[in-house]
C-alpha positions in Angstrom: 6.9 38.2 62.1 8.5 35.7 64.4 7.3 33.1 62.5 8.6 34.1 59.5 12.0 34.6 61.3 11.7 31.0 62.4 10.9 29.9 59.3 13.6 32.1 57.4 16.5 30.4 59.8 15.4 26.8 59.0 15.2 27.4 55.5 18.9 29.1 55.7 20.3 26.1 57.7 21.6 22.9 55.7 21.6 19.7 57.2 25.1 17.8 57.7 24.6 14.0 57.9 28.1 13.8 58.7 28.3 16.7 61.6 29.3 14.0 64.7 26.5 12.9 67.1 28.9 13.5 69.9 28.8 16.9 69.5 25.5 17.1 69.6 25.5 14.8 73.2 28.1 17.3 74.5 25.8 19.7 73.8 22.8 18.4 75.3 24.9 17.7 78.5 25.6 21.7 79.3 22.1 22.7 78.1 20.1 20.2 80.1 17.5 19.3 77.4 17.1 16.9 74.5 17.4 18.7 71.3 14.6 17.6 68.7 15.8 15.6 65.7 14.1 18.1 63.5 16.3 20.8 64.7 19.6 19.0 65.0 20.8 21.1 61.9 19.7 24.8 63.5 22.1 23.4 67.0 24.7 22.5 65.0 25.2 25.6 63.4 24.9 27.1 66.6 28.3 25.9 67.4 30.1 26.1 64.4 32.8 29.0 64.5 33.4 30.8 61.5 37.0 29.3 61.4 35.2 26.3 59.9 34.4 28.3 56.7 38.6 27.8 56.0 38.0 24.5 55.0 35.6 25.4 52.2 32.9 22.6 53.5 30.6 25.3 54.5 29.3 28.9 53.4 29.9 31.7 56.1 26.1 31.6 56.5 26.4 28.0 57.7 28.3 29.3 60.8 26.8 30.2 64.0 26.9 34.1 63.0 23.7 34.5 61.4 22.2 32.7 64.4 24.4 35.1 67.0 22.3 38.0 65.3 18.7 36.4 66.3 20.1 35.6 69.5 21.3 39.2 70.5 17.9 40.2 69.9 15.9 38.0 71.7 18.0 38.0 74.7 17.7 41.5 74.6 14.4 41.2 75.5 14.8 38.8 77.6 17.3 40.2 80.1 15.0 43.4 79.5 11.7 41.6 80.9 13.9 40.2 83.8 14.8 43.4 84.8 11.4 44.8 84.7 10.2 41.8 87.0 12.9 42.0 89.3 13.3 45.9 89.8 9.7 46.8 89.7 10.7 50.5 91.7 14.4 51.2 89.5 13.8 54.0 87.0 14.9 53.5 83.5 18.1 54.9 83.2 19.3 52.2 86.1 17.7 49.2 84.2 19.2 50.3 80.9 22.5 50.4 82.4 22.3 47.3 84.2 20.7 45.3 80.8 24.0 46.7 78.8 26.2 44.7 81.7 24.3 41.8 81.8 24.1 41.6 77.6 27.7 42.6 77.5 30.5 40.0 76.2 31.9 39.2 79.4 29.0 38.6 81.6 27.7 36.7 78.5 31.2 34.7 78.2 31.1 33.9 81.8 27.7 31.8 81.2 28.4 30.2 78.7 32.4 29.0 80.3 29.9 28.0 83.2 27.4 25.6 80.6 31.1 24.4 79.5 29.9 25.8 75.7 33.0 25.4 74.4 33.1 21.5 74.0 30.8 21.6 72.0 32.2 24.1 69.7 33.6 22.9 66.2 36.3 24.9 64.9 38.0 25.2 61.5 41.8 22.7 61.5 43.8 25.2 60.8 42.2 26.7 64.5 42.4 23.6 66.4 44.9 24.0 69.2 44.9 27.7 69.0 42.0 28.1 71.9 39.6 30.1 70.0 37.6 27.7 72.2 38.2 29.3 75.0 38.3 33.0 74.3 35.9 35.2 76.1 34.4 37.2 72.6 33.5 33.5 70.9 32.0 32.1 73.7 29.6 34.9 74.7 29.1 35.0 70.7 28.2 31.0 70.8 26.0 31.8 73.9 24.0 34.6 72.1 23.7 31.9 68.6 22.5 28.8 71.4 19.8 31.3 72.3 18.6 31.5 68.7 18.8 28.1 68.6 16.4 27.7 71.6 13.8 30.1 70.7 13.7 28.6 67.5 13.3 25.0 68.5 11.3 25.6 71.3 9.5 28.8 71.4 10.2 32.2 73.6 8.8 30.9 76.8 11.2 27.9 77.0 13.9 30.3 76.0 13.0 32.9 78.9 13.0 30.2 81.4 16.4 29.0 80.3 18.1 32.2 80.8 16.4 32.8 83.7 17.6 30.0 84.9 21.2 30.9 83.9 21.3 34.4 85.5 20.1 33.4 88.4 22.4 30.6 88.7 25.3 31.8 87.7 25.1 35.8 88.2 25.5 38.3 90.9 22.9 40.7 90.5 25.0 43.1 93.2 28.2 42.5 91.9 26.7 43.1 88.6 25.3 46.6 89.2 28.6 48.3 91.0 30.4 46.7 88.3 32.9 49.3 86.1 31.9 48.8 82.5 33.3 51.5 80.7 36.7 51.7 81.6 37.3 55.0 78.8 34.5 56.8 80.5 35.9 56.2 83.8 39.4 57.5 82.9 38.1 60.0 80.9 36.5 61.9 83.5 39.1 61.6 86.1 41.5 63.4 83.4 38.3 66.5 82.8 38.4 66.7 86.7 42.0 67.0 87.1 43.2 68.2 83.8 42.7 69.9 80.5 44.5 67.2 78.8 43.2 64.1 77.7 44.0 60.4 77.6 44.7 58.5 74.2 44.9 55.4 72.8 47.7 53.7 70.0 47.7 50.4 68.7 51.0 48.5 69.5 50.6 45.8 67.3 47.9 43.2 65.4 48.2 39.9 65.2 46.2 36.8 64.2 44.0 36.2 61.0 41.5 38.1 59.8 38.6 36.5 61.1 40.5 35.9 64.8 42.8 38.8 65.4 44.2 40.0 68.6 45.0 43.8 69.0 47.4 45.1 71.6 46.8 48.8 72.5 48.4 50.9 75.1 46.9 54.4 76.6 49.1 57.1 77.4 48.6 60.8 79.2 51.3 63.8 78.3 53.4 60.8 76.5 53.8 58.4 79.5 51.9 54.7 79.1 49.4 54.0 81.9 49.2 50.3 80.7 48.1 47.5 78.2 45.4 46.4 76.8 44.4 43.1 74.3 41.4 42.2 72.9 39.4 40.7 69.9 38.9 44.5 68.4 40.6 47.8 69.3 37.7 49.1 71.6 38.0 45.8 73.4 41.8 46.3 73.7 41.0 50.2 74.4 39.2 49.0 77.8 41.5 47.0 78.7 43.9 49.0 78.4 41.6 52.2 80.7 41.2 48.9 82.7 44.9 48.7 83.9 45.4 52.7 84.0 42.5 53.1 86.5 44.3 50.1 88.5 47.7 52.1 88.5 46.1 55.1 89.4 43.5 53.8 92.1 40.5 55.4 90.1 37.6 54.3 92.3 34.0 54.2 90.8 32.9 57.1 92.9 
C-alpha cells in the first residue's frame, strides 16, 4: 500500500523545467540534505502555495495540498511512535493528548519558522508581499507537505529520523504537555462551574480571498465581549478569541 501511495504521488506530480534551482538550494539549506534529482518535482510541489494556482500555470493538484494530506498521515504516526518510545509508563489518554499538541498547527508552524520553510515557499504574484509566507496555518501546512516529500524520496526511516531530530531540537516536551490547547473547553467549563449561562461566539468581520481569508471573531457572556480573536478559519479565530477571555479573567489550567 505504501508503495502504491508513492507511486500514485509521482505519477500526480509534473515536472517544471523552469521552477528556479534557487529554490530548490534554499530548500536544501533548512532541511540539511541533498534532494535527489529524480525527486526535484515531488520538493517542489511541496512548496508551492495554492496562491500559485491564480496564475493559471498550475492545476490545484500541482500545489503542495495533496502532498499536506500524505504528510499529516505519516507524521501522525510518527509523533505517535515518539511518544510510545519516550513515555513507555504514560497511559493512553495522556499520549493522545499530547500527540494532538505536538500535530497541532502551531507547534507544527513553530518548526518549520525554525527550518526557515518559508524561503523557500513560492507563492502566487498577486500574494507576493502580502506575507502568506509567514503565516502560522501555511507554514505548519508546508511542514506537514515537506514530510510527504521526505518519506516519499527517502523512505519512512529517514523521515522518522528527521522529525525526530526536529522535536527534539526545537521542542519542549514540558512546556508542551502543560500547554492550554483548547481554549473553548477551558472557558467553557469555568462558565458550567460558575454559571448556567454559556459563552458564545459572533463573527465580526471576514476578510481576504477565498483561498487566504482572515476571520475576526469576538466571544461574549450575558452580552459583554471578553475579547478578540483572528485566525485562518472561524474555530481558529474562536480560540483565539477563548485565548484572550481566559487572559482577562485569569482562568488558570487547574
Amino acid at each position: 500500500m505504501i508503495d502504491r501511495l508513492k507511486e500514485w504521488f509521482r505519477k500526480g506530480t509534473s515536472i517544471n523545467q523552469s521552477e528556479p534551482l534557487a529554490r530548490l538550494q534554499t530548500l536544501e539549506a533548512s532541511l540539511g540534505f541533498s534532494i535527489p534529482i529524480k525527486d526535484q518535482s515531488v520538493f517542489n510541489q511541496a512548496i508551492r502555495h495554492r496562491s500559485i494556482v491564480d496564475n493559471e500555470q498550475y492545476e490545484s493538484y500541482e500545489t503542495y495540498e495533496r502532498l499536506e494530506f500524505l504528510g499529516d498521515a505519516v507524521l501522525d504516526l510518527i509523533v505517535t511512535e515518539i511518544l510510545f518510545e519516550k513515555y513507555p509508563t504514560e497511559n493512553e489518554g495522556f499520549l493522545t493528548k499530547l500527540r494532538s499538541k505536538i500535530v497541532k498547527g502551531d507547534t507544527l508552524a513553530t518548526i518549520a519558522e525554525k527550518l526557515e520553510l518559508h524561503k523557500a515557499l513560492e507563492v502566487g504574484e498577486r500574494s507576493t508581499g502580502q506575507g502568506i509566507e509567514l503565516s502560522k496555518s501555511v507554514m505548519a501546512d508546508v511542514y506537514e507537505s515537506i514530510i510527504a516529500a521526505i518519506y516519499i524520496s527517502k523512505g519512512y526511516s529517514f523521515t522518522y529520523n528527521f522529525v525526530l531530530s526536529n522535536v527534539n531540537r526545537y521542542l519542549d516536551f514540558e512546556t508542551i504537555e502543560n500547554k492550554i490547547d483548547n481554549f473553548k473547553s477551558v472557558l467553557m467549563e469555568y462558565y458550567q462551574s460558575e454559571s448556567a449561562s454559556l459563552p458564545t461566539y459572533k463573527v465580526l468581520s471576514e476578510e481576504g480571498p477565498g483561498h487566504d481569508k482572515t476571520f475576526i471573531v469576538a466571544v461574549y457572556f450575558d452580552d459583554k465581549k471578553l475579547g478578540e480573536g483572528v485566525g485562518k478559519s472561524k474555530k481558529k479565530a474562536e480560540q483565539q478569541a477563548a485565548k484572550k477571555a481566559i487572559e482577562l479573567l485569569g482562568i488558570t489550567k487547574n
